[in-house]
BAVORO-747993 format. One record per residue (C-alpha): chain; x negated, y negated, z; residue number from 0. Coordinates in steps of 0.001 Angstrom, whole numbers, plus 524288, in hexadecimal, padded with zeros to 5 digits. Each point is the difference from the previous one (the first is absolute). Layout:
REM residues N
+-------+-------+-------+-------+------+
! chain !     X !     Y !     Z ! resi !
+-------+-------+-------+-------+------+
!     A !     X !     Y !     Z !  NUM !
...
+-------+-------+-------+-------+------+
***
This chain:
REM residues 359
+-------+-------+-------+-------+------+
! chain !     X !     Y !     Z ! resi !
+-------+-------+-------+-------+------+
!     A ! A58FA ! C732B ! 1393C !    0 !
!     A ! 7FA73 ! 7F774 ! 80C69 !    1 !
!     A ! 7F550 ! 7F57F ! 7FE89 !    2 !
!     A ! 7F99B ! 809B8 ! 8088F !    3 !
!     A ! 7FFD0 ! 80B1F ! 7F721 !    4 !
!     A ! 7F279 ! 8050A ! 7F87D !    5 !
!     A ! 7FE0B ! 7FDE7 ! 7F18A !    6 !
!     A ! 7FEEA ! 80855 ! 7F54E !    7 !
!     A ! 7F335 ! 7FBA8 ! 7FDDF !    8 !
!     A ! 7FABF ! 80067 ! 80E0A !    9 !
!     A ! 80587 ! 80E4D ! 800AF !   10 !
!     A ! 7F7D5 ! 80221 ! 7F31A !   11 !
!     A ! 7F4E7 ! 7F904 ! 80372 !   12 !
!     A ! 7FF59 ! 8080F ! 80DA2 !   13 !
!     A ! 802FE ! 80DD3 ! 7F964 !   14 !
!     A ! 7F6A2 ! 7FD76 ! 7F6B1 !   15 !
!     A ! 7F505 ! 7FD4E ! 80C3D !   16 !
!     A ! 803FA ! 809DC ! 808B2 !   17 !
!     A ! 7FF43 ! 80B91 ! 7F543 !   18 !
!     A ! 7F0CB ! 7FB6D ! 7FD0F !   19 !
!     A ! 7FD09 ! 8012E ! 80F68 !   20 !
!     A ! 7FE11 ! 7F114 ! 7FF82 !   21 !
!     A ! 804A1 ! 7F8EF ! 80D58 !   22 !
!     A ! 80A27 ! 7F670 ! 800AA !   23 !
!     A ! 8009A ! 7F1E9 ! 80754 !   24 !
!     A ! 8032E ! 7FB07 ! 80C34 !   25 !
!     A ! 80A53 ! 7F786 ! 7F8ED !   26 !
!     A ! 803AC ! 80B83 ! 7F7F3 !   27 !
!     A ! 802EF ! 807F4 ! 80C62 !   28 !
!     A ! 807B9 ! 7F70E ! 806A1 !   29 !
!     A ! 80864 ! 7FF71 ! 7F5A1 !   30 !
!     A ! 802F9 ! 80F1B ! 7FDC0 !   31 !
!     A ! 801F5 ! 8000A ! 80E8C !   32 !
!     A ! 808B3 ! 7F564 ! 8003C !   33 !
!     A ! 80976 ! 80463 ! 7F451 !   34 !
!     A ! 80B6B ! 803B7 ! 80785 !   35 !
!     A ! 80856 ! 8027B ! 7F2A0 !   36 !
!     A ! 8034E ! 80CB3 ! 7FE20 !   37 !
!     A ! 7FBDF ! 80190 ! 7F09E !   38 !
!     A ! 7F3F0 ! 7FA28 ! 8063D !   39 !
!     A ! 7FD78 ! 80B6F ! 80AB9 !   40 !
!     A ! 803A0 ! 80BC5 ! 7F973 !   41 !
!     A ! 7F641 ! 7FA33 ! 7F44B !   42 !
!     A ! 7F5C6 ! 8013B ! 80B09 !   43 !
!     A ! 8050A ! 80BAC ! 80424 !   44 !
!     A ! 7FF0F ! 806D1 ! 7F26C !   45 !
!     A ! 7F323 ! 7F994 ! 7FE72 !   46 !
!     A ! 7F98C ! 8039A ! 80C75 !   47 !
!     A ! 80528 ! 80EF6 ! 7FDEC !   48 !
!     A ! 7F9B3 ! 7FFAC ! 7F429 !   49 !
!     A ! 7F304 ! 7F9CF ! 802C8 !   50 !
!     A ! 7FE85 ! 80B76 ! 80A88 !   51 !
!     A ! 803F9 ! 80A7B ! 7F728 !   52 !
!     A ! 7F478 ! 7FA40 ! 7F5D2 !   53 !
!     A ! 7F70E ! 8002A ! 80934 !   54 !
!     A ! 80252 ! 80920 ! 8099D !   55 !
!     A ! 808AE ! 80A3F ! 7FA95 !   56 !
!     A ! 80D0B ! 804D0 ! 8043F !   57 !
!     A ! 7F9B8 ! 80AE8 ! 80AF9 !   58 !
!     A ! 8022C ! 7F931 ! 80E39 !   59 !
!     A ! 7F961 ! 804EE ! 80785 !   60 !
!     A ! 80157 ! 8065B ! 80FD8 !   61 !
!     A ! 7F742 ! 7FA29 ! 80BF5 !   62 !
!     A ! 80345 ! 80575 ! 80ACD !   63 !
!     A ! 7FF61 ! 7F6CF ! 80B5B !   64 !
!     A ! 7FC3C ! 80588 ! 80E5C !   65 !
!     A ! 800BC ! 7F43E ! 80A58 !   66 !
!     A ! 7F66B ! 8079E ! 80934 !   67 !
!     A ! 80098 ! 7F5A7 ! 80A76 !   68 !
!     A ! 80687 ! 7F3D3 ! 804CB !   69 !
!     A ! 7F581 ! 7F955 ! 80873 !   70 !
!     A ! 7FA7E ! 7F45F ! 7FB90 !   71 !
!     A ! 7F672 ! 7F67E ! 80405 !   72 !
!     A ! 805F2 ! 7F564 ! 7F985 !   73 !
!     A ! 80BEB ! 7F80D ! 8028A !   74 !
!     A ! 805BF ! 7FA1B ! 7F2CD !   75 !
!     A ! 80D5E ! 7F783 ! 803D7 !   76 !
!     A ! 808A3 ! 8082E ! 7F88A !   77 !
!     A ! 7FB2F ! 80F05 ! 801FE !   78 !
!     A ! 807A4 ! 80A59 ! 80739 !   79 !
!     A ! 7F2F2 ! 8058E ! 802F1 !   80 !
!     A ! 7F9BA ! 7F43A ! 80549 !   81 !
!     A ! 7F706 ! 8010B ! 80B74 !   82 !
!     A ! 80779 ! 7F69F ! 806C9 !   83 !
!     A ! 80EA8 ! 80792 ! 7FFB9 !   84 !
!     A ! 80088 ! 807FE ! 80CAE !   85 !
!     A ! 80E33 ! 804D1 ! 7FC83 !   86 !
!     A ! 7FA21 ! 80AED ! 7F6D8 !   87 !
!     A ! 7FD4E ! 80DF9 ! 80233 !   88 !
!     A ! 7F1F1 ! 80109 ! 7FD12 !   89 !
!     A ! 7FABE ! 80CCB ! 7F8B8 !   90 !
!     A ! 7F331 ! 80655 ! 7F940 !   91 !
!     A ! 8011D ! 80C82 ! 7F8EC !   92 !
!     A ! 7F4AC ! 80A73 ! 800F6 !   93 !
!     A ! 7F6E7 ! 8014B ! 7F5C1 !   94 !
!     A ! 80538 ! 80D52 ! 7FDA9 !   95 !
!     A ! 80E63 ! 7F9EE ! 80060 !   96 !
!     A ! 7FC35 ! 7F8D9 ! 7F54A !   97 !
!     A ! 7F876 ! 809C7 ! 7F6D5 !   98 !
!     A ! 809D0 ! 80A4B ! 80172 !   99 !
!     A ! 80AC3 ! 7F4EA ! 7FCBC !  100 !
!     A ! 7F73A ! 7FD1B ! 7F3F7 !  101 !
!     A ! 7FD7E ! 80E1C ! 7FC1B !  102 !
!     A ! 80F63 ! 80208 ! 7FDEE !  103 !
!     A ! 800C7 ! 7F5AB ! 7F760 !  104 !
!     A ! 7FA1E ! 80592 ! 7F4EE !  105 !
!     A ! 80BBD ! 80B19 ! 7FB57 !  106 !
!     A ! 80928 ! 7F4A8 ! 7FFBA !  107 !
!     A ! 7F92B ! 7F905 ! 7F49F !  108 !
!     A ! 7F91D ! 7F5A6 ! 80729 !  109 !
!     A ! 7F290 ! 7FDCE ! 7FC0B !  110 !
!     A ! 7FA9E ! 7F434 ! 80981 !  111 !
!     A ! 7FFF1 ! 7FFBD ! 80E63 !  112 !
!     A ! 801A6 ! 7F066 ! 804C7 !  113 !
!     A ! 7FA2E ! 80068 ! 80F59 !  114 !
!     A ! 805A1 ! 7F57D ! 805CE !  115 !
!     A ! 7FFDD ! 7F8F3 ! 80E2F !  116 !
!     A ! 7FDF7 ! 7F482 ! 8085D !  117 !
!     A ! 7F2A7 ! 7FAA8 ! 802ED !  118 !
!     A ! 7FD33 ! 80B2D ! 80889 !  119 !
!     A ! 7F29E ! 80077 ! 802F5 !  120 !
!     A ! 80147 ! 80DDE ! 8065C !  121 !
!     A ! 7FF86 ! 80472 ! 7F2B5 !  122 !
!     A ! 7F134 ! 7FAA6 ! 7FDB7 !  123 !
!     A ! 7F66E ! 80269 ! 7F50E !  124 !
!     A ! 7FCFA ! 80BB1 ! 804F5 !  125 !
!     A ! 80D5D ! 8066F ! 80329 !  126 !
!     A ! 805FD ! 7FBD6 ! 7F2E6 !  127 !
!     A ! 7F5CD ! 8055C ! 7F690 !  128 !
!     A ! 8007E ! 80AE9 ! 807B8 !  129 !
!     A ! 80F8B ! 8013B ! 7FDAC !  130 !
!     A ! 7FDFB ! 7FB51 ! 7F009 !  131 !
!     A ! 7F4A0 ! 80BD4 ! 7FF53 !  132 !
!     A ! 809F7 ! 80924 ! 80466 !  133 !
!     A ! 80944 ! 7FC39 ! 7F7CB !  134 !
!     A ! 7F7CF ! 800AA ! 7F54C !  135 !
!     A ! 7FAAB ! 80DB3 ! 80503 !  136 !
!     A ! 80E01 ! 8059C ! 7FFEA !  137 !
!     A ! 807D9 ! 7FA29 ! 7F664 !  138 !
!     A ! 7FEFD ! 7F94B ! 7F014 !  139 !
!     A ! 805A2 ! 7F311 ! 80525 !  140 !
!     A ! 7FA90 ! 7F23F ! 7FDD7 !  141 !
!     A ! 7FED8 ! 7F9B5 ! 80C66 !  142 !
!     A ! 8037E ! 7F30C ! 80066 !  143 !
!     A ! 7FE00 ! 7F807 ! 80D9A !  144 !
!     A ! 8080A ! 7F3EA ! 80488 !  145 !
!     A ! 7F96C ! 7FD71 ! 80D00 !  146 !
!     A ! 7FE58 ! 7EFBF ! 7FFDE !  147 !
!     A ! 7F2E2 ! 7FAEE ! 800F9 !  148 !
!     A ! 7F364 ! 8062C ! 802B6 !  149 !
!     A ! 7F3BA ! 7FCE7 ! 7FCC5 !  150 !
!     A ! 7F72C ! 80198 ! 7F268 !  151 !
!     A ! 7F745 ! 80C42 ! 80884 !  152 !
!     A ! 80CE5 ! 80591 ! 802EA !  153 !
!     A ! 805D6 ! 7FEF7 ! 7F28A !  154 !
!     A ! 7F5DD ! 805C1 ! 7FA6D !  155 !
!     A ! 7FE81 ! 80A77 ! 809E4 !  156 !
!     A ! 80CFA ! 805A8 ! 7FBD1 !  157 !
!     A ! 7FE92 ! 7FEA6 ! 7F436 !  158 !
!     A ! 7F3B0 ! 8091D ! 8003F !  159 !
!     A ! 80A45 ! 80903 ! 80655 !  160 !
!     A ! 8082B ! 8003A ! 7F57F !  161 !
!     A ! 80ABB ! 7F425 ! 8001A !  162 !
!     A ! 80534 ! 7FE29 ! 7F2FC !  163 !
!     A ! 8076D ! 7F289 ! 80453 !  164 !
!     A ! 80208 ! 7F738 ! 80902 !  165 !
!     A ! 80C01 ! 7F71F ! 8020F !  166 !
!     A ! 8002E ! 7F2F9 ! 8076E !  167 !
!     A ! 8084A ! 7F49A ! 7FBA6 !  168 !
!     A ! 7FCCE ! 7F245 ! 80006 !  169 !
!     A ! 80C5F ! 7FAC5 ! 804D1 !  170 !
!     A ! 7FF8F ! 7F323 ! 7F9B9 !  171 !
!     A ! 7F91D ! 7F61A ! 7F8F6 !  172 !
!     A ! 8014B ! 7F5E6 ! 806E4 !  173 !
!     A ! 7F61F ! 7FD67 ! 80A3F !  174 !
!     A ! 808DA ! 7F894 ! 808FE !  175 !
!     A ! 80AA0 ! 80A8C ! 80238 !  176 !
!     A ! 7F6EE ! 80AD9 ! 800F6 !  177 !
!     A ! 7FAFA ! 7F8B1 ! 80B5F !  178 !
!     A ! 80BED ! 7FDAD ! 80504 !  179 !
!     A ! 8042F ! 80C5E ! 7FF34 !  180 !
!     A ! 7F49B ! 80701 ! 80528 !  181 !
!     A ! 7FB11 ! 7FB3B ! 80C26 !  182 !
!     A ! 7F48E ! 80860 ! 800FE !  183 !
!     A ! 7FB55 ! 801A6 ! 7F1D1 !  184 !
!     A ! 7F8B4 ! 7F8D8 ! 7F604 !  185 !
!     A ! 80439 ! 7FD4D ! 7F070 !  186 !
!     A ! 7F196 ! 80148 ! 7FB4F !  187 !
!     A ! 7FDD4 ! 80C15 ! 80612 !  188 !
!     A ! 80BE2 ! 8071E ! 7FC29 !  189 !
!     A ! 7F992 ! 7FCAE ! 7F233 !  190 !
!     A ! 7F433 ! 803E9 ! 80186 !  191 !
!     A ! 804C8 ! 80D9B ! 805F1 !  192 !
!     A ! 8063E ! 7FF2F ! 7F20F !  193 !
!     A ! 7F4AA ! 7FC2F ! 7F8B1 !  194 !
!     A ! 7F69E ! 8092A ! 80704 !  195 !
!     A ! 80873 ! 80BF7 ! 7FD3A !  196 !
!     A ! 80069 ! 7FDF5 ! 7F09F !  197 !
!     A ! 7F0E8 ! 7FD87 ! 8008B !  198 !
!     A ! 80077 ! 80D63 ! 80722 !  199 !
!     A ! 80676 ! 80611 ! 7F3DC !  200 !
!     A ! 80C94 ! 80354 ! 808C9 !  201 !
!     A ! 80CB5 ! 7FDFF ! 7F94D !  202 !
!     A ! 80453 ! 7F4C4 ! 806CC !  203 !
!     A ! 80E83 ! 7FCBD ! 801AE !  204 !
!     A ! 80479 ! 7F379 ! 80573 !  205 !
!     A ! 80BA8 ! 7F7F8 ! 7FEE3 !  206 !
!     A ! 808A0 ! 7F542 ! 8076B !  207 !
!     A ! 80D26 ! 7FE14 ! 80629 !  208 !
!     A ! 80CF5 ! 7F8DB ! 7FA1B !  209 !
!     A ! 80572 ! 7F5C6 ! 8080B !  210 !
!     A ! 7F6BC ! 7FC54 ! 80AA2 !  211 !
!     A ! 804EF ! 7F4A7 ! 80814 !  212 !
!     A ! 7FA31 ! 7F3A7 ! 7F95C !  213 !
!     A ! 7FAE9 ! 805A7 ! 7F348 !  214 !
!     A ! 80477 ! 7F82C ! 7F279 !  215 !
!     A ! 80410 ! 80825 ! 7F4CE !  216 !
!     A ! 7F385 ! 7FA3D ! 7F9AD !  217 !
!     A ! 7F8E1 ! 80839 ! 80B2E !  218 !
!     A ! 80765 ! 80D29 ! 7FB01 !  219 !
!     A ! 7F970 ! 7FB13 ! 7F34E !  220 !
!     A ! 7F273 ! 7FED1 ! 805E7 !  221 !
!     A ! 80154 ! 80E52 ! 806E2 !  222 !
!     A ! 8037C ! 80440 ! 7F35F !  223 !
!     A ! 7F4AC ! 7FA81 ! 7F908 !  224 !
!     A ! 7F7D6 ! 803A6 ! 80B0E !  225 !
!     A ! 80294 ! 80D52 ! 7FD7B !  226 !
!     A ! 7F9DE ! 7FFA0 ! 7F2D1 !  227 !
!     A ! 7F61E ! 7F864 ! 8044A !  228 !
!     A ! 7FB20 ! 80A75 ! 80797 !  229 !
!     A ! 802F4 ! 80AA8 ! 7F76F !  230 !
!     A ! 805F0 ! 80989 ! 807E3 !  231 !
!     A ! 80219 ! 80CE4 ! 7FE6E !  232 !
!     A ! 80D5A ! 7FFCE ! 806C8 !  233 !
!     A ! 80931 ! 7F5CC ! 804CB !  234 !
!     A ! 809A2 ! 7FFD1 ! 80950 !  235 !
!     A ! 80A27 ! 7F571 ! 8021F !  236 !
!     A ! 80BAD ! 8014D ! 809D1 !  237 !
!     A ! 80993 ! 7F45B ! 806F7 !  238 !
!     A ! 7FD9C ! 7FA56 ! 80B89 !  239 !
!     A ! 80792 ! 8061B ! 8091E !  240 !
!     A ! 7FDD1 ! 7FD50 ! 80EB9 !  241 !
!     A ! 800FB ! 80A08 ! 80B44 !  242 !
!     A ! 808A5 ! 7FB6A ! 80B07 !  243 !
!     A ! 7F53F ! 800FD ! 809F9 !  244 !
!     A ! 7F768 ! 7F7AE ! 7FA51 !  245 !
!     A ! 7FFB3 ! 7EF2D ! 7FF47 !  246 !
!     A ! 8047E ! 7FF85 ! 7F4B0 !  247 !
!     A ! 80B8D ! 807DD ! 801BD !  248 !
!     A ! 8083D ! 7F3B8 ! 7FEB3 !  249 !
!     A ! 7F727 ! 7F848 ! 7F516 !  250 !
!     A ! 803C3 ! 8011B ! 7F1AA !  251 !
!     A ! 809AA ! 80426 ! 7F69A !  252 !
!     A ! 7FD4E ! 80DD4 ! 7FC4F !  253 !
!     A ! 7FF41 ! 7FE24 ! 7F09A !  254 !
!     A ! 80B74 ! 808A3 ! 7F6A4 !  255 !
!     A ! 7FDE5 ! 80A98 ! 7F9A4 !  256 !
!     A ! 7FEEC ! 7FA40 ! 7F107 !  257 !
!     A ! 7F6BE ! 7F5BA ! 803DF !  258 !
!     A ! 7F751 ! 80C6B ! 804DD !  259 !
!     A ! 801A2 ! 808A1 ! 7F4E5 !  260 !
!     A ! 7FD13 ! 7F2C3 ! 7F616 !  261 !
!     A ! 7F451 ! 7FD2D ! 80765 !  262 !
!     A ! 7FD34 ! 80E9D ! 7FD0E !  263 !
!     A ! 80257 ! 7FEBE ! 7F125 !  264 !
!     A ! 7F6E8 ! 7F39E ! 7FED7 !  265 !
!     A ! 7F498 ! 807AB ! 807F2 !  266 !
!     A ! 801B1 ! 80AA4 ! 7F4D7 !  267 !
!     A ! 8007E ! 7F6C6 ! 7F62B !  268 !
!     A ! 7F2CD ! 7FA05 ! 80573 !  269 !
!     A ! 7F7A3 ! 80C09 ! 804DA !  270 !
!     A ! 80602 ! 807CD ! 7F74E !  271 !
!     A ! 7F484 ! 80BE3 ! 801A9 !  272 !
!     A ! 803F4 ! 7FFBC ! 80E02 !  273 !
!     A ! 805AF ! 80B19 ! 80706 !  274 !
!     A ! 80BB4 ! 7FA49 ! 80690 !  275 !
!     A ! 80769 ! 80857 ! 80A94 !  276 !
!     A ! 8104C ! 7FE94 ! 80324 !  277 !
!     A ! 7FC55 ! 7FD79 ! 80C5F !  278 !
!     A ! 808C5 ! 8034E ! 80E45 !  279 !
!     A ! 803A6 ! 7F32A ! 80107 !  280 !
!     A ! 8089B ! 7FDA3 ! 7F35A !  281 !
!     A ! 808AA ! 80B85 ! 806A7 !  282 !
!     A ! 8025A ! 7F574 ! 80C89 !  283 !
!     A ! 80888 ! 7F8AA ! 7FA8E !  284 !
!     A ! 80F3C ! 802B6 ! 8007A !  285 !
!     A ! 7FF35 ! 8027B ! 7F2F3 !  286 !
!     A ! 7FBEB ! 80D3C ! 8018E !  287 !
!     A ! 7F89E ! 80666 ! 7F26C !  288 !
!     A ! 7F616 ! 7F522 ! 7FF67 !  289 !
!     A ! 7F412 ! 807F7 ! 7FE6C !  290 !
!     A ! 8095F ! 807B5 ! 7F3A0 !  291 !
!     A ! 7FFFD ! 7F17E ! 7FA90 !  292 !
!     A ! 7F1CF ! 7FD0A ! 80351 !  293 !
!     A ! 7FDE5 ! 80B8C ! 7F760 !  294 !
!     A ! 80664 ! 7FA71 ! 7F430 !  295 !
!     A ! 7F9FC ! 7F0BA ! 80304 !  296 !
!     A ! 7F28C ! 8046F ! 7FE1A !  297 !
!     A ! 7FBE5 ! 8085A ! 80A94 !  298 !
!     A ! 7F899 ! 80F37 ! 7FCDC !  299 !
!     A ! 7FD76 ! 8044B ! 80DAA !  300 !
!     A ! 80968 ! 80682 ! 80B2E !  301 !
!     A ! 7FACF ! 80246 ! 80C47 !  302 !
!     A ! 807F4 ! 80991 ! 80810 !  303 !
!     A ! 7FDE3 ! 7FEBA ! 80E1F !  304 !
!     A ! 7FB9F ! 80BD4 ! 80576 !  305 !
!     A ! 7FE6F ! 7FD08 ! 80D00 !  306 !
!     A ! 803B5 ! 8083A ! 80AA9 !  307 !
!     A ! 80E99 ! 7FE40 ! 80370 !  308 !
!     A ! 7FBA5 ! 7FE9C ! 80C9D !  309 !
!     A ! 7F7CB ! 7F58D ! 7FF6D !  310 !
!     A ! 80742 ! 7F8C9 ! 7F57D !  311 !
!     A ! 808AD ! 7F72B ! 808C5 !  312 !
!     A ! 7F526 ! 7FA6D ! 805C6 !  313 !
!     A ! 7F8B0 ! 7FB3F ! 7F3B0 !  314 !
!     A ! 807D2 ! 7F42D ! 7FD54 !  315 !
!     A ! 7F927 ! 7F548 ! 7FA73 !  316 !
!     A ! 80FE2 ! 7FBCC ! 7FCF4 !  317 !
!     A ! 80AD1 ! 80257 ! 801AA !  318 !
!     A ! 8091F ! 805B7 ! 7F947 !  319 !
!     A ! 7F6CC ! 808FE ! 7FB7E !  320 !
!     A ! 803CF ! 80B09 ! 7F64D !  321 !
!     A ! 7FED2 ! 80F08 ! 8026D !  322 !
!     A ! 7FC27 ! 80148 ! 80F15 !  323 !
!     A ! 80A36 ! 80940 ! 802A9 !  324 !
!     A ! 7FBD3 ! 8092E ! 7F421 !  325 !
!     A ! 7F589 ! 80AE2 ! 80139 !  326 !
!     A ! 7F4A0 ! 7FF6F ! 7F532 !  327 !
!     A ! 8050D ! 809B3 ! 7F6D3 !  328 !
!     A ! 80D9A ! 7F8FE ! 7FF0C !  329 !
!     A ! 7F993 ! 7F457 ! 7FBF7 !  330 !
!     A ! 7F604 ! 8049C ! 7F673 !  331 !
!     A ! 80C2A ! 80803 ! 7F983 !  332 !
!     A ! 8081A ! 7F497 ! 80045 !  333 !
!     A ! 7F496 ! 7F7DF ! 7F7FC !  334 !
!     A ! 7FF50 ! 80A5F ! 7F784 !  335 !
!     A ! 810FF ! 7FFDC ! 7FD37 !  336 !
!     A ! 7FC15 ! 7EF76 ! 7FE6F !  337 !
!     A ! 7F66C ! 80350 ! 7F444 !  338 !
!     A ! 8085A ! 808FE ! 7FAF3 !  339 !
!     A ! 80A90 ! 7F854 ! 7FC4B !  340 !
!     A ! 7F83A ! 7F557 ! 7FA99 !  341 !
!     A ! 7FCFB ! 8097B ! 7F67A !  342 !
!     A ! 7F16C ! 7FDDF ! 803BC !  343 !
!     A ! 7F514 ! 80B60 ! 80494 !  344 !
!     A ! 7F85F ! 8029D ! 80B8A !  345 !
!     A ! 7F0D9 ! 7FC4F ! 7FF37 !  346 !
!     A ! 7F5B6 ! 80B54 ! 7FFA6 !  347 !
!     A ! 7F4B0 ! 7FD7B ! 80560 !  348 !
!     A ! 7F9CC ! 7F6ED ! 80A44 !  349 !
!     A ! 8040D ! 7F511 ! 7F604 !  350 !
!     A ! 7F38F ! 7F7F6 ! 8016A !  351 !
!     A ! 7FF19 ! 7F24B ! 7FAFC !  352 !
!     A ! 7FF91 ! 7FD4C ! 7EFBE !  353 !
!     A ! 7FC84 ! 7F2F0 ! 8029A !  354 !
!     A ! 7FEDB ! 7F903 ! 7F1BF !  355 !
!     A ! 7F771 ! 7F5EF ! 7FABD !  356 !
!     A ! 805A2 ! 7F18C ! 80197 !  357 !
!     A ! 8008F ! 7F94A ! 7F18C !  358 !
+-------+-------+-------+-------+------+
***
C-alpha cells in the first residue's frame, strides 16, 4: 500500500459522516480526491453509490433537455456559443417548435422538460412565461429553465407562470478565474441570481466546472463545499473542455475521465440529498460510456437531449459533444437501455426536491 493511500480509520471516520448527512472538510476532500490507489477509488465508488441510493433511491430520473437557441449576449473564453464566435450557424426555434418538441416527450417516460439557451434576450420575460404557460397548459411536465441570468422581477415572473426550476451554474469558486474567464460578468451577481432564486422557492440547481485553467484541487474542494453551502436542489459538474473557436482553445489540460467521475463521488458524498445528473459532458471523452459510469459514481439523473436534430450541431458549448447526430426518441430510448442494465428504474413523477435536514 502507498504512503498515499487512505486509512482504515479515515475511510471509517468519513462513512460514518457522510451516512448522518454531516459535511466533510476541506482537508478531508482533498484527500479522497487525491487517492489515486485503486482499493482507495472503488471504496469511494461503492460509497458514493451507496450514499445516493440512501438518500435518493435507485429511480433516475429523465430531463429532457431542448437547447431552444444559441444566441447569447455573453462571451465566456471557452463557449462554442459565445457572442464573440462568428464561425457558428446561429438559430432560435419557434415557440411552437419548442412546445410541440416538449409535448412528445411525455410517452417516452420523461417527466421534466430542461429549456435551455444562450443569453438570448429575444426570449424576454414576457415571451418565455408565455412559452412555460403553454407548456404547462398542454402537457404534465415540470419545467425547468436554464436561461443564465436575469433579474429577481424576472425570476419571479416565471415562476408565477409556472417554472418548477431553474439551472445556472456558478462556474467556480474562485473569484479570480471567474473573472478571468468571463470578461463581461460579475462573481457576486451570478450568486445572487442563485440566492434570489432559492428565496423565490424555485428549485435551484447550480454547479461548477472540472479543470478550469488555474484552479487548485483545493478550489474543486471549495466548489464542492460551495454547493452545500448553498443547498441546492441540483448540481451539475462537467470538465472543462474548450471549444476550438474560442481563446482558450489552446489553454489547459482537459482533465481524465476518473478524476471527473471522483470529483463526482465526493460531491455525493457531501450533498448527498442532491439530485445529481450524468451529465453530456462525461460522454466527451474517448472513453465513451461515461455518463453509464457517472451513473454508478453517484449520479440519479439522465438528461436525454431532445433537441431537434436539426439544430443540434449548432449547440456546441464543446466539442466533442455526444448525440448530435441522433433524433430525440433514439436518445431517450437509449437512456432508458442505460438504466436498464444497471438494474435500476425510471423515476415517476416530476421528481421534485426531498431536500433533508442538515444534522
Amino acid at each position: 500500500m502507498s504512503e498515499d493511500s487512505l486509512s482504515e480509520i479515515f475511510k471509517a471516520e468519513t462513512e460514518s459522516k457522510v451516512l448522518r448527512n454531516q459535511s466533510l472538510s476541506e482537508d478531508e476532500i482533498v484527500s479522497l480526491l487525491m487517492s489515486e490507489e485503486p482499493r482507495d477509488v472503488n471504496w469511494l465508488y461503492d460509497l458514493a453509490d451507496r450514499v445516493r441510493a440512501r438518500f435518493m433511491g435507485d429511480a433516475v430520473f429523465l430531463r429532457g433537455i431542448i437547447e431552444f437557441s444559441n444566441y447569447c449576449r455573453k462571451n465566456c473564453f471557452y463557449c462554442g456559443i459565445r457572442r464573440d464566435n462568428r464561425r457558428l450557424k446561429r438559430y432560435r426555434m419557434t415557440v411552437d417548435e419548442i412546445v410541440r418538441t416538449a409535448i412528445e416527450m411525455e410517452p417516452l417516460g420523461i417527466t421534466t422538460v430542461v429549456l435551455q439557451s444562450g443569453e438570448d434576450m429575444r426570449f424576454n420575460r414576457d415571451l418565455t412565461g408565455e412559452l412555460i404557460r403553454r407548456i404547462k397548459a398542454e402537457t404534465d411536465l415540470a419545467v425547468t429553465l436554464s436561461l443564465g441570468e436575469r433579474n429577481r422581477e424576472t425570476y419571479e415572473y416565471w415562476r408565477d407562470c409556472g417554472t418548477d426550476r431553474y439551472l445556472i451554474r456558478f462556474e467556480t469558486s474562485n473569484r479570480d478565474v471567474f473573472r478571468a474567464l468571463h470578461p463581461d460578468d460579475d462573481y457576486d451577481k451570478r450568486l445572487n441570481c442563485i440566492r434570489n432564486l432559492k428565496d423565490l422557492g424555485v428549485q435551484t440547481g447550480s454547479g461548477f466546472m472540472i479543470g478550469l485553467p488555474g484552479t487548485t484541487i483545493e478550489d474543486i474542494a471549495h466548489d464542492i463545499l460551495l454547493c452545500r453551502e448553498l443547498n441546492l436542489d441540483m448540481i451539475g459538474i462537467g470538465p472543462f473542455i474548450p471549444h476550438p473557436d474560442t481563446p482558450l482553445s489552446q489553454v489547459g489540460k482537459r482533465p481524465g475521465l476518473e478524476f471527473c467521475l471522483r470529483v463526482l463521488a465526493v460531491t455525493r458524498l457531501v450533498n448527498p440529498d442532491a439530485h445529481i445528473p450524468a451529465t453530456t459532458a462525461f460522454d466527451a471523452h474517448p472513453h465513451k460510456g461515461g455518463r453509464q459510469l457517472a451513473l454508478q459514481r453517484g449520479a440519479n439523473v439522465f438528461m436525454p437531449n431532445m433537441t431537434p436534430q436539426k439544430y443540434r450541431q449548432s449547440y456546441q458549448l464543446y466539442p466533442g459533444k455526444a448525440c448530435v447526430d441522433e433524433g430525440g426518441a433514439q436518445c431517450a430510448y437509449c437512456t432508458q437501455w442505460r438504466i436498464d442494465i444497471l438494474g435500476r428504474t425510471i423515476g415517476e413523477g416530476p421528481g421534485h426536491t426531498i431536500k433533508l435536514q442538515k444534522f
